[in-house]
C-alpha positions in Angstrom: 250.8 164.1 143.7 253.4 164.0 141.1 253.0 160.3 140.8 249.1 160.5 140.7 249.7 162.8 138.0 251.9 160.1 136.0 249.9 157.4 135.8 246.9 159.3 135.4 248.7 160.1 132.2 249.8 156.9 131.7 246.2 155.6 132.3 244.6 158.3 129.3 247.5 157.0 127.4 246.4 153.8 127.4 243.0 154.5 126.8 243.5 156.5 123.8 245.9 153.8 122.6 242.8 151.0 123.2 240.7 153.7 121.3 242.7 154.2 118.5 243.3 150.2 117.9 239.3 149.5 118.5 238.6 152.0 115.6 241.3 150.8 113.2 240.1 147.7 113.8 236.3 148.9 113.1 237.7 150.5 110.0 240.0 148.1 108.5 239.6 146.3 105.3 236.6 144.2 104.8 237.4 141.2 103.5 235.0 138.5 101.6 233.9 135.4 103.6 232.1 132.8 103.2 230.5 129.5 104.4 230.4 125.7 102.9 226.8 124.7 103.1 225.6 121.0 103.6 223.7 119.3 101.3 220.8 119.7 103.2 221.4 123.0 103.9 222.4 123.7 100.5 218.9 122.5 99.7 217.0 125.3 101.8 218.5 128.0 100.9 218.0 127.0 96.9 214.2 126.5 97.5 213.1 129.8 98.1 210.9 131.4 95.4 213.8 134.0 94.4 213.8 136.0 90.9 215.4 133.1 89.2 212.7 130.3 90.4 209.8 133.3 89.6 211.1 133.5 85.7 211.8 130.1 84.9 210.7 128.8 81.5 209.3 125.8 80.1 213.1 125.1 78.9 214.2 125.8 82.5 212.0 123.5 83.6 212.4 120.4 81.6 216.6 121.1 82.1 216.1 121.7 85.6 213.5 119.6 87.0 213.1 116.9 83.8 209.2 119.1 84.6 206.5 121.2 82.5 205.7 122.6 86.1 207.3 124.0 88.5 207.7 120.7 91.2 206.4 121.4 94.5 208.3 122.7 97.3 208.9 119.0 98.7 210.2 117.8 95.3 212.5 120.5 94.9 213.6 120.2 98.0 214.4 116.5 97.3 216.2 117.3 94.0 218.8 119.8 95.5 219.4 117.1 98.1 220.1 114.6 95.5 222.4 117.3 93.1 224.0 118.7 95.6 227.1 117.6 97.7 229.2 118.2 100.8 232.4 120.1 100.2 235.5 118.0 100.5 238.2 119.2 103.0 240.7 119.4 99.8 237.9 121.6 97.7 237.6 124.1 100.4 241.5 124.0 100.3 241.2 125.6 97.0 238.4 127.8 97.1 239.9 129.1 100.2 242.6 130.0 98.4 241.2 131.9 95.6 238.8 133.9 98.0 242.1 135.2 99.8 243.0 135.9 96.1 240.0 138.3 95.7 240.6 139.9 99.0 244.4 140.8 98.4 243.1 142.1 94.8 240.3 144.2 96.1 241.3 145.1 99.7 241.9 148.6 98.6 238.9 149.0 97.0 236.6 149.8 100.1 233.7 147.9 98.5 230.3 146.8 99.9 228.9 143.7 99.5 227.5 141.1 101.6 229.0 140.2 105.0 229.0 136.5 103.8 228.7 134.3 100.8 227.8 130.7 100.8 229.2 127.8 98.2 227.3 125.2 97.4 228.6 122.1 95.5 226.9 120.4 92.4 227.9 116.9 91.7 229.6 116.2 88.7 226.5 115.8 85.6 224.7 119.0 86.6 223.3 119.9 83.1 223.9 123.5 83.7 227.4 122.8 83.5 228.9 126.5 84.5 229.0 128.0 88.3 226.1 130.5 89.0 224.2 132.6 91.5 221.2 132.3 93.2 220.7 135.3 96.1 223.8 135.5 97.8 225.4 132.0 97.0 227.7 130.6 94.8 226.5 127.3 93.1 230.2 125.7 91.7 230.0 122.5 89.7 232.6 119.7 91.1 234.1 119.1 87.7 235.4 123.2 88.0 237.5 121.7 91.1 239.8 120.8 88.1 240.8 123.9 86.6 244.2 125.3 86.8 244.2 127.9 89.1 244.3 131.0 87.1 241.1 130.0 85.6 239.6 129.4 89.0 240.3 132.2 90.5 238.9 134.4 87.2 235.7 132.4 87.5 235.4 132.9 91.5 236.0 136.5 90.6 233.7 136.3 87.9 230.6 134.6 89.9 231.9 137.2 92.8 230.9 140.4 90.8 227.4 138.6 90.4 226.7 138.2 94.0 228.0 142.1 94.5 226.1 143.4 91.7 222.8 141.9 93.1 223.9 143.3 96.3 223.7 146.5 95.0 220.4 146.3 92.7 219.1 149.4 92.6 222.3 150.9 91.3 222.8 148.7 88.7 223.0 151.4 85.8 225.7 153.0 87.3 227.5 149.4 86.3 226.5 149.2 83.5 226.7 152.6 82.4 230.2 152.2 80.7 229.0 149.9 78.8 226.0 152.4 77.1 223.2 150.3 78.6 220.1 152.0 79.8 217.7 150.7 82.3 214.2 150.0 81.0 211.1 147.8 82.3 211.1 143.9 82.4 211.0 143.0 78.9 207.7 140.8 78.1 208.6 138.3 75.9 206.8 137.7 72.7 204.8 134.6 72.8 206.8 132.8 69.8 210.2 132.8 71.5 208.6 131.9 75.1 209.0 128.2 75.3 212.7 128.7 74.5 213.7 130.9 76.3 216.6 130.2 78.3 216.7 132.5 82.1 219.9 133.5 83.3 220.2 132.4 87.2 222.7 135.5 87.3 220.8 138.3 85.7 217.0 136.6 85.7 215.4 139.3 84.1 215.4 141.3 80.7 215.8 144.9 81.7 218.3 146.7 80.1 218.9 147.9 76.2 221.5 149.8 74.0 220.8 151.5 71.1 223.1 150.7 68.4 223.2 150.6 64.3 221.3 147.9 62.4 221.3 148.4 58.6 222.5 152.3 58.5 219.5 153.0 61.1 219.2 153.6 65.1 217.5 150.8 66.8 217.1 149.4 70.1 218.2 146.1 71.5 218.1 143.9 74.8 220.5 140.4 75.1 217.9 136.9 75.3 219.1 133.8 75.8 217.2 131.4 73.3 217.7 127.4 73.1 218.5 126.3 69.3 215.7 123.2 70.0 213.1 122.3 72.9 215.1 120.3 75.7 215.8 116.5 74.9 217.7 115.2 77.8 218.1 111.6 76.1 220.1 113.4 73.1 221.6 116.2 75.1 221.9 117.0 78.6 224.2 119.7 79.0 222.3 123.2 78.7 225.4 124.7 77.2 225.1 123.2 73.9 221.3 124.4 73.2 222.4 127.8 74.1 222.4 131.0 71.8 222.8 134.6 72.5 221.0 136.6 70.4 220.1 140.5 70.4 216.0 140.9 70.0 215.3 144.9 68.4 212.6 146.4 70.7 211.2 149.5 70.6 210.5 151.5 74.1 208.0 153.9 74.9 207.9 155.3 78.3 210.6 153.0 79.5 208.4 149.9 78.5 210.3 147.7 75.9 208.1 145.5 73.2 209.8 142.4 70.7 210.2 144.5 67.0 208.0 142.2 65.1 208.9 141.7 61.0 207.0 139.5 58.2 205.3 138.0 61.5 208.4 137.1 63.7 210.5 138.9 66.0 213.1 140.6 64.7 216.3 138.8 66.4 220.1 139.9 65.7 223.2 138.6 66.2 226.0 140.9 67.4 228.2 140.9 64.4 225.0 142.8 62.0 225.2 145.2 63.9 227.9 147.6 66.0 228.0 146.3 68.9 231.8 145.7 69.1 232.7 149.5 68.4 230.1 150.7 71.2 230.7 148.2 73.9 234.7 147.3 73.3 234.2 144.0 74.9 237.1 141.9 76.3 235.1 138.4 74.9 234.0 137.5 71.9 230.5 135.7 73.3 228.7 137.6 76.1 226.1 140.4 75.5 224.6 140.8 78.6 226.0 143.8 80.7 225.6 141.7 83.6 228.0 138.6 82.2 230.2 141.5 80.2 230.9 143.5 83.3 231.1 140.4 85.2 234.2 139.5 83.0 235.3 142.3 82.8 235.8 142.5 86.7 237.5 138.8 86.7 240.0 139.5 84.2 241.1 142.6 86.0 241.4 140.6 89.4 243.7 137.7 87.5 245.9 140.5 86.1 245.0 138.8 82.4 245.3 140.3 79.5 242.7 143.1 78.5 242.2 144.5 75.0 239.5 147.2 75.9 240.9 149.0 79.2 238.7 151.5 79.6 235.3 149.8 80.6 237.4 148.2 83.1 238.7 151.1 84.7 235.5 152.7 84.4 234.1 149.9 86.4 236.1 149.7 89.0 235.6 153.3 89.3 231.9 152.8 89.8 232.3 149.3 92.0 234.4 152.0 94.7 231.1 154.5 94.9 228.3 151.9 95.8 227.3 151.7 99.1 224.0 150.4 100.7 
């Protein structure tokens, strides 16, 4: 009886122990992975009609596509196949490396994002030039596969935050909060600045604003990307150098924004007319978008870099710990 008794203890013991591990287990730190798509695979996933494809521009197009219209399903397949290629076994070396960079960073974080992110590779000559998102994937250029590794890992980090933020959508202005944003309808842009208009694969619409001081007075405005020129692929292929950030004054009514219109133009801004810097406290010198602000603002934190303005940072992380889906 006695001995019944023991290892009937012994056997709830055990169970409890097998318990206890299964739930630590279930509850342990999540940790980012991710998958190395093919060319051809690579190529499917980039041909669905997501928010970047659906806002495209003429500009978009012709850097894109070399189009006016968007190609067909079948040439756009056949153009990621051609852009795109497999990952090297000493590529995924690296990335590899700074993922389990991110997770030692954020592992105490407890934050949700997608249970897995695919990298896709651009050949070298990609006129984008820069790493990007599209849905849940990273897009990395090969020529980034040469960047020291601090400067890797800020930009995994960096196109990271992009894939999380989209993750969490509909919560959006609680990221961008610190940075005195506020949520507003898709901007409509004014027929005159249309062609140029450049569309952000990270953040492909216009939908935020901050109010800040233009010429003593309140006024609204939202971050555009504009190209300086129509694109010429024969003078210039790489989208970077067409590129300007500019602020365009809106006013809102209801929540619906509309292009400030003076002697017959719209009334565009650049950062330094206006107060901006003292609002915002930005950490770099060129981005206005919240998306791309907070997104550097998250990537210099993981690197351990430098960081004049603190407090959006902390405020961030903050905020990145509370969203959940």
């Amino acid at each position: 009886m006695i001995k019944n008794i023991r290892l009937l203890r012994r056997g709830l013991q055990l169970l409890t122990f097998c318990w206890l591990s299964l739930f630590l287990w279930a509850c342990g730190e999540k940790k980012v992975e991710i998958e190395f798509l093919t060319s051809k695979e690579a190529a499917q996933f980039l041909v669905h009609e997501d928010e970047y494809i659906q806002n495209m521009s003429l500009f978009d197009l012709n850097a894109t596509f070399g189009a006016s219209t968007m190609p067909s399903r079948e040439q756009r397949i056949e153009h990621y196949e051609n852009a795109i290629k497999d990952w090297p076994e000493l590529y995924q070396k690296k990335i590899n490396a700074a993922i389990a960079h991110l997770n030692e960073k954020i592992k105490d974080l407890g934050l949700d994002y997608p249970d897995k992110i695919p990298f896709i590779l651009y050949k070298l000559g990609d006129s984008r030039g820069s790493a990007y998102t599209r849905m849940n994937a990273i897009i990395w250029p090969e020529d980034f596969m040469l960047m020291d590794d601090e400067t890797f890992n800020r930009v995994i980090a960096h196109e990271f935050f992009h894939v999380y933020s989209r993750y969490h959508k509909a919560q959006n202005a609680k990221l961008y909060a610190p940075l005195h944003y506020q949520q507003t309808e898709v901007l409509t842009f004014p027929p005159a600045l249309n062609e140029l208009r450049i569309t952000n694969p990270d953040a492909p619409v216009v939908n935020y604003a901050i109010e800040l001081e233009y010429q003593g007075k309140k006024q609204f405005f939202m971050p555009i990307l504009l190209a300086k020129r129509p694109y010429d692929a024969t003078k210039e292929r790489w989208l970077f150098r067409y590129l300007s950030n500019k602020f365009l004054a809106v006013d809102i009514s209801n929540g619906v924004p509309s292009a400030v219109i003076k002697d017959g133009k719209p009334l565009l801004m650049l950062r330094e007319e206006t107060n901006f810097d003292d609002v915002v406290a930005p950490n770099t010198s060129y981005l206005l978008n919240p998306e791309e602000i907070s997104a550097e603002n998250f990537s210099l934190w993981v690197v351990d870099a430098h960081i004049p303005h603190k407090e959006p940072v902390d405020a961030l992380i903050e905020v990145m710990k509370t969203l959940k889906r």
